[in-house]
C-alpha positions in Angstrom: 87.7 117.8 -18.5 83.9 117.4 -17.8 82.2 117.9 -14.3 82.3 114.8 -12.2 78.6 113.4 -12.5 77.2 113.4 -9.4 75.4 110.1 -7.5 72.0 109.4 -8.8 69.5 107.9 -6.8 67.6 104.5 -7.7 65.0 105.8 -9.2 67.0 106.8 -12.0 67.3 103.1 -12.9 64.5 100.8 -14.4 66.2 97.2 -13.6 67.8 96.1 -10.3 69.7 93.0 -9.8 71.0 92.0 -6.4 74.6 90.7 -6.4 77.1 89.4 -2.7 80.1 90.8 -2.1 82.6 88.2 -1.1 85.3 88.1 0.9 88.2 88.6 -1.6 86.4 91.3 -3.3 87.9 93.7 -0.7 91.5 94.8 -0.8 94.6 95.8 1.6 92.4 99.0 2.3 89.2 96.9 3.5 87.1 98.0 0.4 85.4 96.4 -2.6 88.9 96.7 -5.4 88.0 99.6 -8.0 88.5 96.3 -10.5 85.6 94.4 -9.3 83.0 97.2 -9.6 83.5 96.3 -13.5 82.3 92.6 -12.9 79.5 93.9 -10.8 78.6 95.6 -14.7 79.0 92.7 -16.4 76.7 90.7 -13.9 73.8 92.9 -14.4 74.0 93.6 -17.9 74.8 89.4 -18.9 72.3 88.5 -16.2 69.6 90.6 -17.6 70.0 89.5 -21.1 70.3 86.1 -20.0 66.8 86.2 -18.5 65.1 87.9 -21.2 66.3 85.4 -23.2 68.4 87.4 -25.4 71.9 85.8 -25.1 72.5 82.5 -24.8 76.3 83.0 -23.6 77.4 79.6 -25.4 75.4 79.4 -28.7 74.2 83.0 -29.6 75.6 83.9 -33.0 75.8 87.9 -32.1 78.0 88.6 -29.2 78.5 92.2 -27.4 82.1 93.1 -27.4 82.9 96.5 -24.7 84.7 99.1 -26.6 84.0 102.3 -24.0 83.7 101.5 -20.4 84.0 104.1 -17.5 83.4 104.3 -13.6 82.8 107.2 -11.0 83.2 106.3 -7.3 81.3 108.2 -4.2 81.5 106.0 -1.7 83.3 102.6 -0.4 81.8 99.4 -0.9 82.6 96.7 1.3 82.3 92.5 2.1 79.3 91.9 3.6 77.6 94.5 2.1 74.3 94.1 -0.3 74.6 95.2 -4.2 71.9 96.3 -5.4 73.1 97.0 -9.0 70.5 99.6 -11.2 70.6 99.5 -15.0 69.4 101.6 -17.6 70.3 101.8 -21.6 71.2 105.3 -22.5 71.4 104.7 -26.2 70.3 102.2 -28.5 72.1 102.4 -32.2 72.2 100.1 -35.0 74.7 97.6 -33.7 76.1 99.4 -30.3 74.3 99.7 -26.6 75.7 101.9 -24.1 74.6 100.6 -21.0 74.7 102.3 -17.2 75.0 101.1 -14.3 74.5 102.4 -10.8 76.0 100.4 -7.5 74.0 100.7 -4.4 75.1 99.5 -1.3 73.0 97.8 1.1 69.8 100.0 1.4 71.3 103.6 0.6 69.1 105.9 -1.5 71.8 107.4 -3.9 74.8 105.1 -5.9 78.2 104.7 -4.2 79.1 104.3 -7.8 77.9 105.0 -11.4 79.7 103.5 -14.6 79.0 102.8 -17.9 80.4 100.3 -20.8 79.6 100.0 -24.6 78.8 97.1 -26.6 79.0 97.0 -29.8 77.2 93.7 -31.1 79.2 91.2 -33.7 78.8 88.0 -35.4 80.5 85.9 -33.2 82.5 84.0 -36.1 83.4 87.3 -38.2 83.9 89.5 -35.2 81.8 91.9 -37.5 79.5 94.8 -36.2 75.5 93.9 -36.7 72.6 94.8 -36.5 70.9 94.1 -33.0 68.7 91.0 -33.3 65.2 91.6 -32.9 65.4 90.0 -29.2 67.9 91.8 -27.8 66.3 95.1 -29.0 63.3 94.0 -27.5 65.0 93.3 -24.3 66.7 96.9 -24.2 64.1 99.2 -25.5 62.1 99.0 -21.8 65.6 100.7 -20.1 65.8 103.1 -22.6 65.9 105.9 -20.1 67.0 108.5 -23.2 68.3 109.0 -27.2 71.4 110.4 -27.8 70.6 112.9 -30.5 
């Protein structure tokens, strides 16, 4: 078993996306459900890509399916809090993306969460791996905080 990471602080993220909590996303213990921290990923990844014009989530004809996702949690968020969600891509391969994300609540310096997913890009007819598009590489390369060798 690997050494739990520990929080990073905002810095370590080139992109930042603001997201609400709402009401239901807290549970019977009066914190944001474990669950929805994956959604929070989703938002800022989609959103991004959506604004750089690199996925158009009805009509694009490659599509990022998650094969790998993971979280680590350091501290509770909760409804009303700010998310101040900080992404980075770690790795950019031929057809596959691994993408981190950091959670920040409100205005604190380090992440009461970190968490990663993989995509790994297909046709969206064949379900078949390919090559990123020229777009969406162009989107990703400025959070390319590092190369996996």
């Amino acid at each position: 078993m690997s050494a739990r990471p520990a929080p990073e602080p905002r810095s370590a993220y080139p992109h930042f996306q603001t997201i609400t909590t709402r009401w239901m996303d807290n549970d019977v213990y009066q914190h944001v459900n474990n669950v929805v921290y994956y959604s929070y990923f989703d938002t800022v990844v989609n959103q991004y890509l959506i604004e750089q014009g690199a996925l158009d989530i009805e009509k694009s004809p490659v599509v990022g399916l998650v094969v790998e996702t993971q979280c680590h949690y350091f501290s509770p968020i909760a409804f009303p809090s700010l998310v101040h969600a900080g992404l980075r891509v770690a790795s950019l391969g031929n057809s596959s993306v691994r993408y981190e994300v950091g959670l920040f609540r409100d205005d604190a310096p380090v992440a009461a969460a970190k968490g990663h997913f993989v995509h790994v890009y297909v046709d969206r007819v064949s379900n078949k791996p390919v090559p990123l598009p020229g777009k969406l590489r162009g989107a990703l390369t400025p959070l390319l905080v590092r190369q996996e060798g």
